[in-house]
C-alpha positions in Angstrom: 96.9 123.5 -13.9 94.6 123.2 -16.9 96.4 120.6 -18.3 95.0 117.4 -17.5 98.0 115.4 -17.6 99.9 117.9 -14.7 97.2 118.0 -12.7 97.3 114.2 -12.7 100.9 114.6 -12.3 100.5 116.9 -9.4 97.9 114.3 -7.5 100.2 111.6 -8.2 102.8 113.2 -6.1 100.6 114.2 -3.5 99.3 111.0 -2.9 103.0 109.6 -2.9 104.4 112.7 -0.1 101.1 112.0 2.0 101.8 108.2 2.6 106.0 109.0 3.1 106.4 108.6 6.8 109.2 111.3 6.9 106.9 113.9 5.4 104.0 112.8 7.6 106.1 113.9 10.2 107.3 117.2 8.9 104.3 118.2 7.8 102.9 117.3 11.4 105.4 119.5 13.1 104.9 122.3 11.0 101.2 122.4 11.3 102.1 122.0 15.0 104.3 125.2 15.0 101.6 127.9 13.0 99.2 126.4 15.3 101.3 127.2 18.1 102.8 130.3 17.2 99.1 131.8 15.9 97.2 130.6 19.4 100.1 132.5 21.3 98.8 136.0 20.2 96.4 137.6 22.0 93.9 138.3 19.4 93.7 134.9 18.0 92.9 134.3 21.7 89.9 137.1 21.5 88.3 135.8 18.4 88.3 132.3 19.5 86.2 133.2 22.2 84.1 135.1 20.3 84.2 132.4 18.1 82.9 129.7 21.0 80.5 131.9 22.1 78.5 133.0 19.2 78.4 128.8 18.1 77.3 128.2 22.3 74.4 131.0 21.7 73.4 129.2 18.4 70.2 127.1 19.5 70.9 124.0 17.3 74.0 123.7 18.5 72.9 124.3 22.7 70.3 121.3 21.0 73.0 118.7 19.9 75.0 119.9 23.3 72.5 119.0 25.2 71.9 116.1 23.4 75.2 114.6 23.3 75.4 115.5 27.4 72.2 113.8 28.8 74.0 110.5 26.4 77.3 110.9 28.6 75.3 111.4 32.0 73.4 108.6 30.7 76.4 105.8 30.1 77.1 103.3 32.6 80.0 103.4 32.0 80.6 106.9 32.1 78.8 106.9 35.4 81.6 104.5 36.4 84.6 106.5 35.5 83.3 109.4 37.3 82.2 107.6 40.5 85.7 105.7 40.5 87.5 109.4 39.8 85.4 111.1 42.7 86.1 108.5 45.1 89.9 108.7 44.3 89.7 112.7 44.2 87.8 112.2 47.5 90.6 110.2 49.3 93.7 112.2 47.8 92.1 115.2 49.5 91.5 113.4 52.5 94.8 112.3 52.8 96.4 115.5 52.4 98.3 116.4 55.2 97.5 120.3 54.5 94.1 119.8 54.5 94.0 117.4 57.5 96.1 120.4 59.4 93.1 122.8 58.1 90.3 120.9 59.3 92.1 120.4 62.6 92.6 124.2 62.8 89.1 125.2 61.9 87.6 122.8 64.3 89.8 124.1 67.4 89.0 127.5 66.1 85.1 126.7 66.4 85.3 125.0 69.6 87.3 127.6 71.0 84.5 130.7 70.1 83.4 131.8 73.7 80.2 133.3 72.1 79.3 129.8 70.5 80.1 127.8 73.9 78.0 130.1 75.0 74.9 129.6 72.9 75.7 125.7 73.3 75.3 126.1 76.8 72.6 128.1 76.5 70.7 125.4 74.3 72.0 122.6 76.3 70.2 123.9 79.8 67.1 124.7 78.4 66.8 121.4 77.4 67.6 120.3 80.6 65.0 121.9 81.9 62.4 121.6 79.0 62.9 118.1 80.2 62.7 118.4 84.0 59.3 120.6 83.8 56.4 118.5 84.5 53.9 119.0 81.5 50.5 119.7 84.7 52.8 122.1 85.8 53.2 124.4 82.8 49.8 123.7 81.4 48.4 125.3 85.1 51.1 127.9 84.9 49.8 128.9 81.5 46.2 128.7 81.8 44.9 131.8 82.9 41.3 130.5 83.4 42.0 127.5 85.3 41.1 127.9 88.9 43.5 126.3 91.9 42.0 124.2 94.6 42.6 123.6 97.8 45.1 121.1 97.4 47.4 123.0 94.9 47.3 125.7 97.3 48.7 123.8 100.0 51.3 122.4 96.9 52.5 126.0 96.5 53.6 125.5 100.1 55.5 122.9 100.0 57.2 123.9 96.8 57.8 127.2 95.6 58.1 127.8 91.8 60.6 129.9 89.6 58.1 130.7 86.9 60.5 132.4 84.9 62.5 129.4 84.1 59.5 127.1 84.8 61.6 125.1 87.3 60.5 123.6 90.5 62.4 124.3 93.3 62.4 121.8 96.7 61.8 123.2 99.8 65.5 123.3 100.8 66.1 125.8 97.5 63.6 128.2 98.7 64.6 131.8 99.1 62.7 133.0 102.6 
């Protein structure tokens, strides 16, 4: 290897293997094969990821990750690509029968709880009658330093009042 004229010689047929299609190819699937043969034991596995975990920790390098992220978020066209992808994603899930037959499932299963028709019937008739109590009426009811005149008195006649469920019942409804 000294030898100037061999290590010429040597180049020379390098240079003449490297552009030979055939051994382009060999030499591919060889490198191929260590590769795959060295990433299939477990150890190699281990020291990669302590190999992509101390260069992650390595703050010039979370920099230019950063960096090269915020360009890709950044693209218009890369913005494209993902928006096209998520609405494709979007409808292949929809599609699915599996999932349709989910969501049908966990919507019976909902409207079927007894305690959740309960509480919805609970909200739903006190807003009924949130909406049916007269605003004078509650703002009486509530004020303990308002004084009631003749004429309410003789409205207390005519209608008697649930207070607990600030509904006013007719005459009809009254309990004697």
């Amino acid at each position: 290897m000294d030898d100037p004229s061999t290590r010429e010689t040597l180049i020379r047929l390098l240079q003449r293997l490297m552009i030979d299609r055939e051994m382009q190819q060999n030499v591919s699937e060889f490198t191929s094969k260590i590769i795959y043969d060295v990433m299939k034991k477990p150890e190699t596995e281990i020291q990669l990821g302590q190999l992509f975990r101390r260069a992650i920790l390595q703050k010039d390098n979370q920099d230019a990750l950063y960096i090269l992220l915020k360009g890709i978020a950044n693209d218009e066209k890369t913005k494209q690509l993902l928006t096209k992808l998520a609405v494709e994603v979007s409808h292949q899930v929809l599609n699915d029968e599996s999932v349709k037959i989910a969501a049908t499932t966990f919507v019976k299963d909902v409207l079927n709880d007894s305690s959740l028709q309960q509480q919805s019937g609970d909200f739903a008739w006190n807003a009924v009658k949130n909406a049916l109590k007269p605003k004078w009426f509650t703002s009486h009811a509530k004020s303990p330093s308002s004084t009631i005149n003749e004429k309410q008195k003789s409205d207390e006649n005519i209608l008697e009042s649930d207070f607990e469920n600030s509904i006013i019942l007719p005459p009809f409804a009254r309990s004697t």
